[in-house]
N, C-alpha and C positions, 0 to 999 in steps of 0.2 A: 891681505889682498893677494891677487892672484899675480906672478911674474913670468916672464920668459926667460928660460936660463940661458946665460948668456957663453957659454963655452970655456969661460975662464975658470975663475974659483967656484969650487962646489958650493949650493946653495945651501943655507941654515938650517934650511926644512925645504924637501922635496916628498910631494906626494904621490905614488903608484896608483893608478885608480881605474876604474872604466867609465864611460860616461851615463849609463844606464843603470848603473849598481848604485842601490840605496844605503849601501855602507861606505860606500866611497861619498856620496852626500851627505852622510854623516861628518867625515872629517872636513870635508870642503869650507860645510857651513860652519861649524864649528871653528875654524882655523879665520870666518871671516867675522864671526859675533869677536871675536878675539882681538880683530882688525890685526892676524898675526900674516907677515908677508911669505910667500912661498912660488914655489916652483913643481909645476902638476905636467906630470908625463902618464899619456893615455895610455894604456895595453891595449893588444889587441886579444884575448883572453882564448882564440880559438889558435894562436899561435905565441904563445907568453915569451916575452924578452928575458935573458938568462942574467940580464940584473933582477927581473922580479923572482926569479926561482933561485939567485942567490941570497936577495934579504930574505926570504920568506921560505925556506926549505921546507916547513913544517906541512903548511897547508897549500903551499903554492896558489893564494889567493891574493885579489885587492881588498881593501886597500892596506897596504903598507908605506906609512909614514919613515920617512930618513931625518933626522937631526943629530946634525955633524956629524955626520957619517954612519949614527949608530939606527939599525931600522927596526921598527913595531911594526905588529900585525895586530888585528882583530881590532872592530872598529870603536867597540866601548872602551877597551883598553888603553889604545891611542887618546880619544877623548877626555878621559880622567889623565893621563899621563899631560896632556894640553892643560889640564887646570889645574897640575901639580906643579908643573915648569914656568907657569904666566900666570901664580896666585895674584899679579894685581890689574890683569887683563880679563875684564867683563867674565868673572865666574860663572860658571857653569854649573856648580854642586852648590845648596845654601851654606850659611856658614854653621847651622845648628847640627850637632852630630847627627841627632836622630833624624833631623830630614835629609841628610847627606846618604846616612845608612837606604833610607825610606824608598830613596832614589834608586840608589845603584839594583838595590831588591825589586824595584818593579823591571826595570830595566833588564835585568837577568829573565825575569820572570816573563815578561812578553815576550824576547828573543826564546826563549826554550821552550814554552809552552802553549803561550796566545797569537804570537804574530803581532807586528804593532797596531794595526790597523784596529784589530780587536781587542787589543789591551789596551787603547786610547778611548775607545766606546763604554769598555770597562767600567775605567777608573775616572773618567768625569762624572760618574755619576756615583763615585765610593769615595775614594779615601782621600782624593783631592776636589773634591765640589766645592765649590765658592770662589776659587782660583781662576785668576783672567788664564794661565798658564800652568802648567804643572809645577816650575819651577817659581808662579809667584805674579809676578808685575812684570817679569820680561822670562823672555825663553830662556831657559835651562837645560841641562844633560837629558832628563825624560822628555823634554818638549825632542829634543833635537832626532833623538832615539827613535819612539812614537812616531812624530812629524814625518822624519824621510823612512816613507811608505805607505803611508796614508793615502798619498795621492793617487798611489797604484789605485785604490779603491774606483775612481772615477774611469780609469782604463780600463778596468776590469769589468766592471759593469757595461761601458759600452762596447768590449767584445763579446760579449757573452749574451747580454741583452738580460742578465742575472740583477735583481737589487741585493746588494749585499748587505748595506748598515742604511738603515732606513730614515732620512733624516728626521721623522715622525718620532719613531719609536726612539731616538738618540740625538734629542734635541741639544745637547749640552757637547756634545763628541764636534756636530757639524760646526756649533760656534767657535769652537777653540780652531778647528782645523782650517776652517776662511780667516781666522786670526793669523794664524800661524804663517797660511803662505802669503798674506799680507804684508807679512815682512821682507823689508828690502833685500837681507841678508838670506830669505828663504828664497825669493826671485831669481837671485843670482844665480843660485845655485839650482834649480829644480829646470831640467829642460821642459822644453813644451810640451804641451797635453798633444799636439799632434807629432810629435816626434815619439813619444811613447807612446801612442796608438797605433804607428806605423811597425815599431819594434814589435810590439803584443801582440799587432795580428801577424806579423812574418812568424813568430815564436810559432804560435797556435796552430796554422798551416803546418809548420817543419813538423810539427807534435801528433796532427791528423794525417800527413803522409808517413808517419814515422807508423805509426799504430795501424794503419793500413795496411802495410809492408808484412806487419809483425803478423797482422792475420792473412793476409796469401800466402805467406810463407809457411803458418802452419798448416792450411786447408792442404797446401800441395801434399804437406811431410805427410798428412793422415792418409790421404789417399792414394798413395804408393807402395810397393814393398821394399824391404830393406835393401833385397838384391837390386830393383830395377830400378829405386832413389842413387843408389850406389854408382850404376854402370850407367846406365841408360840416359838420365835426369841433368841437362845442363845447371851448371853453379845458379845457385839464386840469387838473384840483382843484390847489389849492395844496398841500406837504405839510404835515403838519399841526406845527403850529408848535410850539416846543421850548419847555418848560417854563423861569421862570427861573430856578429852584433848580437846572438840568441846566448852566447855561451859565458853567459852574466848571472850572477846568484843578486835576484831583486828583491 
């Protein structure tokens, strides 16, 4: 469960995060199927705290997990290293090797290849069909993987006005995923469908004024010459600068 740090003693596990990032909902939820207690400080990712660019020098990302003092990055990494440390807190990996391997393999495989959203549409209808869950009778590492992102799907679609995964054609993907956020421990942890509506269209906007920008600025360049862009031609507008709720990898 989640705690407020109290100023004194460092806490056991402290986690780096943003509120809009689905790998930081990775750990969160993960940390609460665990019932494991912690301390979450938000970033503001458009101006990163010089503790998060200390634990994390590599990628300068969320989320990064602290326990006792030592900190992980990368959010599958963390999650296995949580079922290595709390083997007798609500596992996450089965205990069968091959389905352990099975796992971490799709896991890899949707984050570099599919996206989860698509990699959950997937594999309910391949290598795991018949399963209430990927991970079985309760949420697992793939659920949890898959799971935070999915939900983008519903955002996404109502910005766009696009169907993306159609629950006709992926009758088996929509069941598991109203399973999924059924869960208490998904609740918690997933903000609102209106609060990430609100985020996707500011995104979208900064992205259409961005792409805007990028085309009057070349129509000017074309239509000038080099001397009179040079001498003549005031500086061209800066674009307009990206919200910092937008500067979240979802």
């Amino acid at each position: 469960m989640e705690k407020q740090e109290n100023g004194g003693e460092a806490p056991e596990l402290k986690l780096f995060g943003s509120w809009a990032s689905s790998y930081t909902h990775r750990v969160q939820l993960a940390l609460r199927l665990k019932a494991l207690e912690f301390v979450y400080a938000e970033e503001d990712l458009g101006n990163k705290s010089e503790a998060l660019l200390r634990l994390n020098p590599v990628h300068k990302k969320v989320p990064v997990l602290v326990h006792r003092g030592r900190p992980l990055a990368e959010s599958v990494i963390i999650l296995q290293y949580l079922d290595d440390a709390w083997p007798e807190s609500r596992p996450l990996l089965p205990s069968d090797p091959f389905d352990r391997a099975l796992a971490r393999f799709w896991c890899h495989f949707a984050d570099d290849k599919l996206g989860p959203a698509v990699g959950a549409a997937e594999l309910r209808e391949g290598a795991f069909k018949g399963r209430r869950f990927f991970g079985g009778d309760q949420v697992g590492l793939l659920d949890v993987v898959l799971g935070c992102g999915s939900y983008w799907l519903a955002v996404f679609e109502e910005v766009t006005g696009v169907r993306l995964v159609d629950a006709d054609a992926f009758p088996l993907f929509h069941a598991w995923l109203r399973d999924f956020e059924a869960q208490e421990e998904v609740k918690e942890t997933i903000p609102s469908v209106d609060r990430l509506l609100e985020y996707a269209r500011g995104l979208r906007q900064m992205l259409l004024a961005l792409a805007a920008g990028a085309g009057a600025g070349a129509a000017a360049a074309a239509g000038s010459s080099p001397v009179t862009a040079a001498v003549d031609a005031p500086a061209p507008a800066a674009p307009p600068a990206a919200p910092q709720a937008a500067a979240v990898d979802i």
